[in-house]
C-alpha positions as CSV (number, residue, x, y, z in Angstrom):
1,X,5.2,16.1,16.6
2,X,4.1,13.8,13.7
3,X,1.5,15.4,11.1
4,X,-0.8,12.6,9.4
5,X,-1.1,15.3,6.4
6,X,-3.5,12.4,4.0
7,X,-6.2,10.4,6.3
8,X,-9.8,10.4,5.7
9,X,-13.1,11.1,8.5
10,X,-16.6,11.6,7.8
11,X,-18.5,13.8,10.2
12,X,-20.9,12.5,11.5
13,X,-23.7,14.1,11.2
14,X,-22.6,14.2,7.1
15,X,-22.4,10.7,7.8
16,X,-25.9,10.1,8.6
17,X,-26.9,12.3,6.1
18,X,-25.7,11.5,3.0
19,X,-23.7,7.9,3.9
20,X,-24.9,5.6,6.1
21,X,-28.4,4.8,3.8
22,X,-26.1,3.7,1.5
23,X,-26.1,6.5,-0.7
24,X,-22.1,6.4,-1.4
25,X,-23.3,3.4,-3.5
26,X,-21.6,-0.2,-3.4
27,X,-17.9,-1.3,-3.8
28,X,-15.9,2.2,-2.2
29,X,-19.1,2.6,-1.0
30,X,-19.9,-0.7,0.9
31,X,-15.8,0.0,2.2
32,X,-16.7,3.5,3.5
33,X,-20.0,2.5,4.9
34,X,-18.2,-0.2,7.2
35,X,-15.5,1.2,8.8
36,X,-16.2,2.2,12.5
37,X,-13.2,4.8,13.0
38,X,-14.2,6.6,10.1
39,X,-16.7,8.2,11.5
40,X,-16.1,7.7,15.1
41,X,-14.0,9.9,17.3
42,X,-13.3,7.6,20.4
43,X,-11.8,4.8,18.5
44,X,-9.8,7.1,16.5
45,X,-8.4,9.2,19.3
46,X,-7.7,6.0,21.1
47,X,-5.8,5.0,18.0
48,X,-3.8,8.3,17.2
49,X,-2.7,8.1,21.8
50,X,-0.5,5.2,20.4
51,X,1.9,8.0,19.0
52,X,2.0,10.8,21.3
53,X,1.7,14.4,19.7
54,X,0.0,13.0,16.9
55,X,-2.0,15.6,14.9
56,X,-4.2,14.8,11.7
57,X,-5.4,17.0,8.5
58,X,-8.9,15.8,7.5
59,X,-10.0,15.2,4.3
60,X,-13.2,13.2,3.4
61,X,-13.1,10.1,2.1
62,X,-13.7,8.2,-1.1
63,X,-16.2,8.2,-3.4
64,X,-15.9,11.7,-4.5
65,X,-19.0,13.8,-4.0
66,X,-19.7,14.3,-7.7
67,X,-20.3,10.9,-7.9
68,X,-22.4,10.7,-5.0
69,X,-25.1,13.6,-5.9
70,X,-25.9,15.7,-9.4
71,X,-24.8,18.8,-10.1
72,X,-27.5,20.7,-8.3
73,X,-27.2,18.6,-5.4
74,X,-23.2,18.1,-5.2
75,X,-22.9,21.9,-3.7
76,X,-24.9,21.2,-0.9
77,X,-23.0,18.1,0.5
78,X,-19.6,20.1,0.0
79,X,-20.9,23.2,2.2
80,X,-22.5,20.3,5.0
81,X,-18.5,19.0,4.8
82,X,-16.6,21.3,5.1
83,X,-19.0,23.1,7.6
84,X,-18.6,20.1,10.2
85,X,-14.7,19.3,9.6
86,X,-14.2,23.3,10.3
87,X,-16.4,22.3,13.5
88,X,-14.1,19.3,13.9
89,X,-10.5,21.7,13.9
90,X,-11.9,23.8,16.4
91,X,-13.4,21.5,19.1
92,X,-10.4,19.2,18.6
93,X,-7.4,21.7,18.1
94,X,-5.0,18.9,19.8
95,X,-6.1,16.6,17.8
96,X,-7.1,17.8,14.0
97,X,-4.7,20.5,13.0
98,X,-6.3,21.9,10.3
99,X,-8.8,20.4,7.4
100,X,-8.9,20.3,3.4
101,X,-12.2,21.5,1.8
102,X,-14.4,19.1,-0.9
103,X,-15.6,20.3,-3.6
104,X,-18.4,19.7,-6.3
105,X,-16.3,19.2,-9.1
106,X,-19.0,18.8,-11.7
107,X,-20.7,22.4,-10.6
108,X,-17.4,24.2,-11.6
109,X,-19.0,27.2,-10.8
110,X,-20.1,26.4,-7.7
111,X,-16.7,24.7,-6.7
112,X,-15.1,28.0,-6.7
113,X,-17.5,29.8,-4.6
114,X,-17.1,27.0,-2.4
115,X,-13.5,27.2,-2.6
116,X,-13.1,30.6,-1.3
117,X,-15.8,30.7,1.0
118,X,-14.0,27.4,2.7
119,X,-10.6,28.9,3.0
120,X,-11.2,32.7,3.8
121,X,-14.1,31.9,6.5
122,X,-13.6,28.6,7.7
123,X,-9.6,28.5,7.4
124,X,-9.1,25.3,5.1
125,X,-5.8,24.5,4.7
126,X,-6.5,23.1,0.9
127,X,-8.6,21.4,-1.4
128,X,-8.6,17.9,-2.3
129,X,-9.4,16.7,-5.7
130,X,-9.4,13.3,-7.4
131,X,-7.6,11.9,-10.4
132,X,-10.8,12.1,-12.2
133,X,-13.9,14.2,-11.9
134,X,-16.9,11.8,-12.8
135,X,-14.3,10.5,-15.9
136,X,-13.4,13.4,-16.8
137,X,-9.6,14.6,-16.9
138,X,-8.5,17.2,-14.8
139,X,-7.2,19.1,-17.7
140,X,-10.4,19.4,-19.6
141,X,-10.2,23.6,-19.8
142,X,-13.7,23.7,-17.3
143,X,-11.0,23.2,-14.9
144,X,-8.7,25.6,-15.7
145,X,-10.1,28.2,-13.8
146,X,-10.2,26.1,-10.7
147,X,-6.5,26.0,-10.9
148,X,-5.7,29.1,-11.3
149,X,-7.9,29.9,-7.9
150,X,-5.6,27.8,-6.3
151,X,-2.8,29.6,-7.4
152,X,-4.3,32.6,-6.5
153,X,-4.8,31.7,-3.2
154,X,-1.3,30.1,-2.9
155,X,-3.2,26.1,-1.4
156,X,-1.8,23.0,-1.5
157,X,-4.0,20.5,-3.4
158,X,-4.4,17.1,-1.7
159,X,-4.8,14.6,-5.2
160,X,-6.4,11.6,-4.9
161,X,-7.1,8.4,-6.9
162,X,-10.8,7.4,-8.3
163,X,-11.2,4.4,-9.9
164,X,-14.3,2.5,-9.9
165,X,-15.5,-1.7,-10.4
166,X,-17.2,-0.2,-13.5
167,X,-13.4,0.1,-15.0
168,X,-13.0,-2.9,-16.4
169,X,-9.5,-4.7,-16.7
170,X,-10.2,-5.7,-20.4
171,X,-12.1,-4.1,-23.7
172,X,-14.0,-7.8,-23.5
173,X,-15.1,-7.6,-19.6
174,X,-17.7,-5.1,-18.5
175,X,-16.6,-4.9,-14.8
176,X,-13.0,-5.4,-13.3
177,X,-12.1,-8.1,-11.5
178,X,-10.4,-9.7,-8.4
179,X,-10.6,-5.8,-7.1
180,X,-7.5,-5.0,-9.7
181,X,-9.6,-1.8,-9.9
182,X,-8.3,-0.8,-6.8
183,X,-5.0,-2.2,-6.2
184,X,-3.3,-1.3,-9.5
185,X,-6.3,1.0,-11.0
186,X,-5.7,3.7,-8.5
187,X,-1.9,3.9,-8.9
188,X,-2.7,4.3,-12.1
189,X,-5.2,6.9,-12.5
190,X,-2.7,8.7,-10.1
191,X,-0.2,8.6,-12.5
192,X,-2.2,9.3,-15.2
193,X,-4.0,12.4,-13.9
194,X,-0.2,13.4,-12.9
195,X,1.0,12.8,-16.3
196,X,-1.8,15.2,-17.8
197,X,-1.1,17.8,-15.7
198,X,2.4,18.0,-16.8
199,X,1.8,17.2,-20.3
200,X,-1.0,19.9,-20.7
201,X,1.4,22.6,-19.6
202,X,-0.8,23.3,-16.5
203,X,2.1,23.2,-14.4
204,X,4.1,25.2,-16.5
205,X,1.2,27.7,-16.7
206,X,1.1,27.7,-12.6
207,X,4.5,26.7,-11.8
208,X,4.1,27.4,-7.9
209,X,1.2,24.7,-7.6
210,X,1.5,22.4,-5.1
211,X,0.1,19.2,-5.4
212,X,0.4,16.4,-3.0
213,X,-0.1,13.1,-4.5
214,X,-1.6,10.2,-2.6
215,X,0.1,7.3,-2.1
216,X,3.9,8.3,-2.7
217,X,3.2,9.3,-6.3
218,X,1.8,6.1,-7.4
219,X,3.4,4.3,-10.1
220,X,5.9,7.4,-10.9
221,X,8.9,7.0,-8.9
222,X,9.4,2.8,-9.6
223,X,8.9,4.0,-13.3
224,X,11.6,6.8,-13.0
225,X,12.9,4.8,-16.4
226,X,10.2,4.9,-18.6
227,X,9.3,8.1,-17.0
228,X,12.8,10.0,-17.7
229,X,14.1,8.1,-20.5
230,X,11.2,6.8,-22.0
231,X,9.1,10.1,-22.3
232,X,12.5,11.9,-23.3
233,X,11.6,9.7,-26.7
234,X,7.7,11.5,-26.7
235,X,6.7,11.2,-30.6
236,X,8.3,8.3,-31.3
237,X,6.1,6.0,-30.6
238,X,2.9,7.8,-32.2
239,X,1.7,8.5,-36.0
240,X,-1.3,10.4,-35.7
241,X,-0.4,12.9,-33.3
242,X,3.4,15.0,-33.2
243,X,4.1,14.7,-29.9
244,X,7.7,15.7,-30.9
245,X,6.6,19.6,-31.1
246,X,5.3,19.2,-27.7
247,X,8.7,17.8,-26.2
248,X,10.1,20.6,-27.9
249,X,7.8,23.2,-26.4
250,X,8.3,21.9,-22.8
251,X,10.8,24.0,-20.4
252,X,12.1,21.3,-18.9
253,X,12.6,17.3,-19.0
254,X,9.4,15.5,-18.6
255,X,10.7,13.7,-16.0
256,X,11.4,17.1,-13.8
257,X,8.1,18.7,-13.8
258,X,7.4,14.8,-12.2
259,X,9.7,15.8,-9.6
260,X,7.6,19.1,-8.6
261,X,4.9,17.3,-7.4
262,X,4.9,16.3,-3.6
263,X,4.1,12.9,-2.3
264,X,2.9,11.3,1.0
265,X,4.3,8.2,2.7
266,X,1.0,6.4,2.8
267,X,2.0,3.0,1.2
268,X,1.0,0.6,4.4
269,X,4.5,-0.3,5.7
270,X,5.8,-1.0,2.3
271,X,9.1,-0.3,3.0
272,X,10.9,-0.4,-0.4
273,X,8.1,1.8,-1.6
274,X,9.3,4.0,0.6
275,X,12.8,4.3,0.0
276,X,11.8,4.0,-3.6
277,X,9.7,7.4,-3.3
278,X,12.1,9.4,-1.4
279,X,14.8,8.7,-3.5
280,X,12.7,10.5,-6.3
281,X,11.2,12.8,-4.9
282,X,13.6,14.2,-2.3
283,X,13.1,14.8,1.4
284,X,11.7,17.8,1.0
285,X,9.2,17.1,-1.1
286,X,7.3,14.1,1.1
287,X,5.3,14.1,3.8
288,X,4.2,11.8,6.7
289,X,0.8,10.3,6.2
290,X,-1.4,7.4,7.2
291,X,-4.2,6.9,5.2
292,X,-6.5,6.3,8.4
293,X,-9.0,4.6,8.6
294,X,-8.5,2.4,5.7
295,X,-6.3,0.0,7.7
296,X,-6.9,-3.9,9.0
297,X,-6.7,-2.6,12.7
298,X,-6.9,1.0,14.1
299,X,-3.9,2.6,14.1
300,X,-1.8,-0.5,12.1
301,X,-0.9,1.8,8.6
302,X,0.3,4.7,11.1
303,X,2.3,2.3,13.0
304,X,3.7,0.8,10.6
305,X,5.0,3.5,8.3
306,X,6.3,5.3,11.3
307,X,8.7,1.9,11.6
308,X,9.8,2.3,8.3
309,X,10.5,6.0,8.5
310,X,12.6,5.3,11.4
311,X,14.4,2.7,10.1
312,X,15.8,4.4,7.0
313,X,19.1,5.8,7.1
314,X,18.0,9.1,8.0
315,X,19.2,12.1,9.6
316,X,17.0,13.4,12.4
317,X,16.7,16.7,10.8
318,X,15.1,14.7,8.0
319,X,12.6,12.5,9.4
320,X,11.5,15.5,11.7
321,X,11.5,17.2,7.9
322,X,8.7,14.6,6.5
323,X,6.9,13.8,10.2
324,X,6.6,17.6,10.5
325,X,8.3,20.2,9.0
326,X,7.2,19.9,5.1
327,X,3.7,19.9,6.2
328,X,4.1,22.9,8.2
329,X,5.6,24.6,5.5
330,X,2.8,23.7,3.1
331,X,-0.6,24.4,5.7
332,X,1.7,27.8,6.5
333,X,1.6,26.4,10.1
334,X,4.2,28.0,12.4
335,X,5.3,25.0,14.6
């Protein structure tokens, strides 16, 4: 069995709802809009038959919903969601093994009745979050509490990037271009929203999170240097602030509480990614995923990381670990 633990589906009735008018706004939004497997449930089971027992956790796709609605309206879209992807686990058991609740990040409040109400009645395996919530960072303390429900409730989080054309690429531009936004802007804000959850003390203050970080950890592992080395020297390299005392205050190396985070193999065939990631984060800590439907042809980003996995040198016991096990052990599956 092979769980794609990172993928993205809009219902679609949610689709027609809130989506398809064009509501999810241009850029992402013109991406999501246009995609026929991502809402539709013939071409993607015709896609996933290509790999036998092939069983997918949902998540909803970019643009996060706090960017699509306001505050009073954001709650409302995440109840529709996570209503119909519950809908979508239990006509499709065979198919979608479990589902990760959205949440209206910029109702707080809200996101934590949502929360519970998502995982003790309709059996969400998670929550997904993104790097940012409408620009702000995910350890500005209105988010604390959200954390510590997690912990509470002992969920993975599913962390996501959200970066947006409006970013631009230099203090003289007011847009990015070339869609650098996207192909190095998400890595980034990835890395970044990692970094201030370590450097906040968020995971020290909730060590047994469990965060699974989109795209093998972004920029972290290649920068396992500047990462371990580099932030070993914290304070050095500032005057205003003393970063030293923090350094000092920390439990551990910087670098470690990187290592603490999981990471998903969603990096479209890139095979030196790949090797790159596990090497850092350890075979325990990755999982298998595909990042359907955001792939040239149906099915091509599964296929292809499934080539890679296989061709590392890898124990069986270890690829069944990241095609299968590791995500069992995180959605508390007993396969």
């Amino acid at each position: 069995m092979k769980i794609d633990i990172f993928n993205h589906l809009y219902p679609r009735r949610f689709f027609e709802q809130f989506i398809a008018d064009g509501a999810a706004g241009k850029d992402m939004g013109k991406r999501v809009a246009n995609i026929p497997t991502i809402v539709d449930l013939d071409q993607r089971f015709r896609a996933m038959d290509e790999f036998g027992d092939f069983r997918q956790v949902l998540t909803l796709p970019s643009p996060p919903l706090e960017t699509l609605a306001p505050p009073d309206r954001s709650p409302i879209m995440a109840r529709a969601a996570n209503d119909q992807l519950a809908e979508l686990v239990r006509k499709h058991p065979d198919r979608f093994i479990a589902f990760v609740a959205s949440l209206p990040l910029n109702n707080p409040d809200e996101s934590l009745v949502e929360m519970e109400r998502a995982v003790t009645q309709l059996g969400a395996k998670g929550i997904q979050i993104f790097s940012n919530v409408a620009g702000k960072p995910l350890d500005d303390p209105e988010f604390l509490p959200l954390f510590a429900e997690v912990a509470r409730l002992d969920i993975p989080i599913w962390l996501h990037p959200a970066r947006k054309a409006d970013v631009p690429d230099y203090k003289t531009e007011t847009r990015s271009q070339y869609e650098i936004w996207w192909t190095f802007g998400w890595p980034y804000e990835t890395s970044v929203a990692m970094s201030r959850l370590v450097f906040s003390g968020i995971l020290d203050r909730f060590p047994d999170l469990k965060i699974i970080t989109h795209h093998m950890g972004a920029m972290i592992p290649y920068f396992e240097g500047r990462v371990g080395h580099g932030w070993d020297q914290l304070g050095t390299r500032t005057s205003d602030v003393d970063y030293t005392a923090l350094l000092r205050s920390m439990k551990k190396r910087p670098i470690d509480y990187f290592r603490m985070f999981y990471a998903d193999t969603a990096l479209f065939g890139a095979r030196a990614a790949t090797r790159c990631g596990l090497e850092f984060f350890g075979v325990d800590k990755v999982v298998f995923a595909s990042d359907m439907p955001f792939e040239p042809a149906p099915g091509m980003y599964a296929r292809e990381t499934i080539q890679v996995i296989d061709s590392l040198e890898l124990t069986p016991a270890e690829r069944d670990q990241i095609y299968r096990g590791n995500a069992a052990r995180l959605l508390k599956l007993a396969l």
